[in-house]
DRENTORKOL-3810 file (N, C-alpha, C; in nm, 4 decimals):
REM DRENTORKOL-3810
@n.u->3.3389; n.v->2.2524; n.w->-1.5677; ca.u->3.3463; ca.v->2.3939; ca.w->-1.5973; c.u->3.2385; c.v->2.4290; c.w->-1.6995
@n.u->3.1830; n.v->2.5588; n.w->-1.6665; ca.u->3.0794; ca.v->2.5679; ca.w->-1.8130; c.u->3.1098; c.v->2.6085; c.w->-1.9181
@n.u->3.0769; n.v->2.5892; n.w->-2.0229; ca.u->3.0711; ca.v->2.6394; ca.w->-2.1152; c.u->3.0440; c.v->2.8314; c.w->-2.1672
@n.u->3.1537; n.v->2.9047; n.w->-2.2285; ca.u->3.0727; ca.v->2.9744; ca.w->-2.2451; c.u->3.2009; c.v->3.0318; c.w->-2.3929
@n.u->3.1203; n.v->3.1244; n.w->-2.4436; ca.u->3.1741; ca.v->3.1552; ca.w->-2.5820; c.u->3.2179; c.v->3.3022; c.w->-2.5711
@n.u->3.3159; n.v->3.3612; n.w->-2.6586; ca.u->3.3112; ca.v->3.5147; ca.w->-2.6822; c.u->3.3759; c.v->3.5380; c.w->-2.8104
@n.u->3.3547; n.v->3.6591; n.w->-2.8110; ca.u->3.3992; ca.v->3.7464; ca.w->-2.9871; c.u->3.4855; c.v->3.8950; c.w->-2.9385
@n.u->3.5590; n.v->3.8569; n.w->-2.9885; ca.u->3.6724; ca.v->3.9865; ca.w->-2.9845; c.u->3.6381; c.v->4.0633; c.w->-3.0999
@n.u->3.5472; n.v->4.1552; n.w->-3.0634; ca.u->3.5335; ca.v->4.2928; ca.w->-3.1134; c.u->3.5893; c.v->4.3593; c.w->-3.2234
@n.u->3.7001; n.v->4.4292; n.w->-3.1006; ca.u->3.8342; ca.v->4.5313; ca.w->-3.1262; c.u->3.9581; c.v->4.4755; c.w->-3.0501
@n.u->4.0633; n.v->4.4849; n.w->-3.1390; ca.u->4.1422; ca.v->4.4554; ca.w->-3.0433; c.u->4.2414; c.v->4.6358; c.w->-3.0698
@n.u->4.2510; n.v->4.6457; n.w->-2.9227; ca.u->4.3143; ca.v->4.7770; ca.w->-2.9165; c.u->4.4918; c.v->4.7658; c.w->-2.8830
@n.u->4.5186; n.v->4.6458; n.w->-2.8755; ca.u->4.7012; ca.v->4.6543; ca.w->-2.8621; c.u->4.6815; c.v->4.5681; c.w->-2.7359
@n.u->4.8379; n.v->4.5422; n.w->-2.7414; ca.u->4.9021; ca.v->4.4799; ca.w->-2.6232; c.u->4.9700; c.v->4.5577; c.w->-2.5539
@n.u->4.9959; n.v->4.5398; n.w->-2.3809; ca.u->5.0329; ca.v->4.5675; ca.w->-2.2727; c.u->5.1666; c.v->4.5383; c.w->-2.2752
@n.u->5.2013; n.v->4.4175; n.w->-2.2378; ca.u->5.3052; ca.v->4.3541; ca.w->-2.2583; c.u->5.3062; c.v->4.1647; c.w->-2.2941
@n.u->5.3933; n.v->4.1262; n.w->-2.2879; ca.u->5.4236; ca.v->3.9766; ca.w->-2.3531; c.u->5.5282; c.v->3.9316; c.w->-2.2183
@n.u->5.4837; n.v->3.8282; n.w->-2.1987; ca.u->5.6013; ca.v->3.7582; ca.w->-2.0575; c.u->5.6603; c.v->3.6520; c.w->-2.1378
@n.u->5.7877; n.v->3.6253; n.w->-2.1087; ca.u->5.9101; ca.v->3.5034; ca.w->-2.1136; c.u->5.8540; c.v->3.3480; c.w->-2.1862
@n.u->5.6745; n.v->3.2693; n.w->-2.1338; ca.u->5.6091; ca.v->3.2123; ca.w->-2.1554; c.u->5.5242; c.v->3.2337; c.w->-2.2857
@n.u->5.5117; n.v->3.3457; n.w->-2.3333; ca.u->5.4159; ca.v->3.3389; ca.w->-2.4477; c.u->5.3019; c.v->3.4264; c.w->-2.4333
@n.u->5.2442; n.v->3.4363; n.w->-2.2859; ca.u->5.1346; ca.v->3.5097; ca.w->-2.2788; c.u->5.1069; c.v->3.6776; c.w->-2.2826
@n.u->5.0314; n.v->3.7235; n.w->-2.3524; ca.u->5.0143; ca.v->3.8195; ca.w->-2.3824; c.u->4.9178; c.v->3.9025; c.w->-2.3368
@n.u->4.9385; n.v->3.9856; n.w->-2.2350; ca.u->4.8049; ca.v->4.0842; ca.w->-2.1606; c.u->4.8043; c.v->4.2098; c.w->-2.3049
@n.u->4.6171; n.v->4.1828; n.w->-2.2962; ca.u->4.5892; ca.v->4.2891; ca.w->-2.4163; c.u->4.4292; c.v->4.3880; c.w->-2.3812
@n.u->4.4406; n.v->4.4589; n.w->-2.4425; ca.u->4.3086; ca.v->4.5599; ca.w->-2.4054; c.u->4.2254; c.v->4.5292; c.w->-2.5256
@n.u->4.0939; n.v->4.4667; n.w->-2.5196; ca.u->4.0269; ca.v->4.4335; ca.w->-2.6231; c.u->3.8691; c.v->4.4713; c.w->-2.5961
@n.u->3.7747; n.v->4.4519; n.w->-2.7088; ca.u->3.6223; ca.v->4.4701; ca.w->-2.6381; c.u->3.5581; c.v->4.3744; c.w->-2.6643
@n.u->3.5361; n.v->4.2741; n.w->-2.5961; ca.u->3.5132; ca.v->4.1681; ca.w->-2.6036; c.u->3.3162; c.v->4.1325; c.w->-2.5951
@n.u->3.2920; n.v->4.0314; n.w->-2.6835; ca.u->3.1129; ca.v->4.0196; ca.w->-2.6261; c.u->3.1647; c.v->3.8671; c.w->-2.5629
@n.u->3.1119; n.v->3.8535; n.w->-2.4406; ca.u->3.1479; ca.v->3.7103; ca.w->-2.3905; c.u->2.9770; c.v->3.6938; c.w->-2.3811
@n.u->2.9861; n.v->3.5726; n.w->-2.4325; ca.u->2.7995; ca.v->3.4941; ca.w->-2.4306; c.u->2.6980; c.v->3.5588; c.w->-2.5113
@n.u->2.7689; n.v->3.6091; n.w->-2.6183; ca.u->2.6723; ca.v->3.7275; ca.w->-2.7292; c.u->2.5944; c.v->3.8371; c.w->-2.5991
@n.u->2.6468; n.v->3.8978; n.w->-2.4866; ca.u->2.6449; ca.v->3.9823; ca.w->-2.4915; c.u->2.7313; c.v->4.1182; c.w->-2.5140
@n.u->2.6138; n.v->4.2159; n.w->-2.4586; ca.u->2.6596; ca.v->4.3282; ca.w->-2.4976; c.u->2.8342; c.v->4.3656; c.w->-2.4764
@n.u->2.9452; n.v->4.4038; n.w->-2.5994; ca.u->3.0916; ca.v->4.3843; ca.w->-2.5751; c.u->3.1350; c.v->4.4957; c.w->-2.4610
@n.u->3.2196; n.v->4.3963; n.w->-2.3801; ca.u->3.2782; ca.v->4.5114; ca.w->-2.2799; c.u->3.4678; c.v->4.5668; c.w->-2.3212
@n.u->3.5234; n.v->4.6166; n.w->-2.2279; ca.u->3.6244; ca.v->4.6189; ca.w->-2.2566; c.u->3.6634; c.v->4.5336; c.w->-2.1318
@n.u->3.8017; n.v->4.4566; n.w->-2.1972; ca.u->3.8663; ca.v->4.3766; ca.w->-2.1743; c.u->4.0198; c.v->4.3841; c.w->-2.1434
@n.u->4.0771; n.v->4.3905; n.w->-2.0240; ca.u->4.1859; ca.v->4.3788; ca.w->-1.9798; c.u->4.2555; c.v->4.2217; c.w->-1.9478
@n.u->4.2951; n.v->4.1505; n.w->-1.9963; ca.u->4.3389; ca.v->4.0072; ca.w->-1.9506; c.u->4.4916; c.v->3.9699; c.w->-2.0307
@n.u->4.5126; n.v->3.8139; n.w->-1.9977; ca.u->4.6247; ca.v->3.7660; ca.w->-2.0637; c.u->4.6132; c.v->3.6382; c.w->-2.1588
@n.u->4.6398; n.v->3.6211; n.w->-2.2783; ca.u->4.5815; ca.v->3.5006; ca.w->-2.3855; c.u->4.7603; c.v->3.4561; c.w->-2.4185
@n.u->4.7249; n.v->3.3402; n.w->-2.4605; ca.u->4.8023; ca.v->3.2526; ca.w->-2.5294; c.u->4.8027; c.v->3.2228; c.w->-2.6087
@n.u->4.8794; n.v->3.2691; n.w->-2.7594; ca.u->4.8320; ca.v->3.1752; ca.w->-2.8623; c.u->4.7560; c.v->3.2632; c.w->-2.9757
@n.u->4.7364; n.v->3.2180; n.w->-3.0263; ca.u->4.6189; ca.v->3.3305; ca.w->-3.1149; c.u->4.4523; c.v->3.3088; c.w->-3.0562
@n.u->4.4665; n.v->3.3333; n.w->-2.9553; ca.u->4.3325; ca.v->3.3695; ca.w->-2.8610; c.u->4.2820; c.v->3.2333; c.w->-2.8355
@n.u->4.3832; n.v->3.0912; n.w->-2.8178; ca.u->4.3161; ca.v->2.9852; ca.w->-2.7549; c.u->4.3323; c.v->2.9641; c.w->-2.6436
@n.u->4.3678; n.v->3.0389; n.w->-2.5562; ca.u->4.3936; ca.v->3.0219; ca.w->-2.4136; c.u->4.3501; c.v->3.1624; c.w->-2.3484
@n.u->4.2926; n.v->3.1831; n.w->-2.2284; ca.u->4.3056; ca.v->3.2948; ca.w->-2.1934; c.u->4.3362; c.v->3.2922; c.w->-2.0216
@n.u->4.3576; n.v->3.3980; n.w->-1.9578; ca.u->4.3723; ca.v->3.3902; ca.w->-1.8224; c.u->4.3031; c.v->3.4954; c.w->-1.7070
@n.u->4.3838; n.v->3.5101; n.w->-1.6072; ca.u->4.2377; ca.v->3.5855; ca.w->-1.4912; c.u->4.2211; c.v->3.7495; c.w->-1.5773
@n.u->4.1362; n.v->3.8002; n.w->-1.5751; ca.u->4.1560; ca.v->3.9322; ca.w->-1.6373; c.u->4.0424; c.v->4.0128; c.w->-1.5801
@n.u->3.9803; n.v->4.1382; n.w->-1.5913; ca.u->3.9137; ca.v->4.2400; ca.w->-1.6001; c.u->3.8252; c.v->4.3008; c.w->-1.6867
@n.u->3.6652; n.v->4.3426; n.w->-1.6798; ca.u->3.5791; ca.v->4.3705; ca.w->-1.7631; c.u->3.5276; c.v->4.4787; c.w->-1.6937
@n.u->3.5462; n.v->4.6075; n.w->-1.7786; ca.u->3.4906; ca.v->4.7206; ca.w->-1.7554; c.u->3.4054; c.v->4.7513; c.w->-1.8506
@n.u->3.2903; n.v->4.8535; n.w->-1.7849; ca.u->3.1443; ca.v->4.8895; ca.w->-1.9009; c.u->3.2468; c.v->5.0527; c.w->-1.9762
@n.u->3.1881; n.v->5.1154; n.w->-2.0124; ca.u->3.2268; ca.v->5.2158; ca.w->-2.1207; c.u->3.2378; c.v->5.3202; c.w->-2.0044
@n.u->3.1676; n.v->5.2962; n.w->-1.9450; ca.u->3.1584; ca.v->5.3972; ca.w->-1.8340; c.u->3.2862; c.v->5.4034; c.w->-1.6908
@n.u->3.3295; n.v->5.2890; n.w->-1.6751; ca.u->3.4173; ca.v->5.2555; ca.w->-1.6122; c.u->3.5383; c.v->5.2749; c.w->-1.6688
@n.u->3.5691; n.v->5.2366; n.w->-1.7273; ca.u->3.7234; ca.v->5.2630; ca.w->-1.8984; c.u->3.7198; c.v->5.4206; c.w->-1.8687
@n.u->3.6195; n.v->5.4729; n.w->-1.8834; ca.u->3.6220; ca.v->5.6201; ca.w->-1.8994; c.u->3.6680; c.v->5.6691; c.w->-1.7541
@n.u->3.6231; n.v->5.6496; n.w->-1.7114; ca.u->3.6333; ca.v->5.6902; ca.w->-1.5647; c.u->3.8097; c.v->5.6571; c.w->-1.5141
@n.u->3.8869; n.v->5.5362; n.w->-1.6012; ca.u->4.0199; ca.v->5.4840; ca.w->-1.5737; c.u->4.0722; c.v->5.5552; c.w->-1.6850
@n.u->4.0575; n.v->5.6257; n.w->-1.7705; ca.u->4.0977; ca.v->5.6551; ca.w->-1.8516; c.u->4.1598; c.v->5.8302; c.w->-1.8159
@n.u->4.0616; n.v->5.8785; n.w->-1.7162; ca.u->4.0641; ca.v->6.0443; ca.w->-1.6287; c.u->4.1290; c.v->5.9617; c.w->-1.5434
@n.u->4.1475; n.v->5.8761; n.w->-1.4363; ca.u->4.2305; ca.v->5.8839; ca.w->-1.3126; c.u->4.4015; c.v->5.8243; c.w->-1.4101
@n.u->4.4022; n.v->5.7358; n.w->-1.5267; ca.u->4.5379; ca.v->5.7412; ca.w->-1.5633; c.u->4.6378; c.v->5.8517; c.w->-1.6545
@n.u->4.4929; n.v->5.9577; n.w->-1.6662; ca.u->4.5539; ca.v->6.1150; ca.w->-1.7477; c.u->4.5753; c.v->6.1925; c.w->-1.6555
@n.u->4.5357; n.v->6.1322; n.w->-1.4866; ca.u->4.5441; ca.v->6.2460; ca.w->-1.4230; c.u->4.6983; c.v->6.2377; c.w->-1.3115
@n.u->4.7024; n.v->6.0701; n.w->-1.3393; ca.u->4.9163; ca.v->6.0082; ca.w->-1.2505; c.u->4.9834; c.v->6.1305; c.w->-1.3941
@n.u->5.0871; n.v->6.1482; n.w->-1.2379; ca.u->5.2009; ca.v->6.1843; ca.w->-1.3152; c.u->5.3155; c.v->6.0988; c.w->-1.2938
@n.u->5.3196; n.v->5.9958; n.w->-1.4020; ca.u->5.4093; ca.v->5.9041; ca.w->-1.4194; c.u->5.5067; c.v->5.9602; c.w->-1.5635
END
């Protein structure tokens, strides 16, 4: 597997927490010193584990941000 590094930004809160420990959270993450995206995924731990997740640019977030102001849930 390769190697690769990241830095948690911001962390903007958690989603929820499952039965196991893991914790899906919205963060902005720089993975490989680049530029930080936002971050949808699930970690373990105080950020030593992580799992399958989602990376949106500023532009995308925004764009999910109008289609989830626009459900009427």
């Amino acid at each position: 597997m390769a190697e690769f590094n990241f830095e948690i930004v911001k962390n903007f809160g958690s989603v929820s927490e499952s039965n196991n420990g893991w914790v899906k959270e919205v963060n902005l993450v720089s993975w490989n010193d680049r530029e930080p995206v936002y971050d949808i995924r699930v970690w373990q731990g105080n950020h030593e584990k992580l799992g399958k997740g989602i990376t949106l640019t500023e532009a995308e977030i925004k764009n999910l941000k109008s289609l989830l102001n626009s459900m009427d849930i």
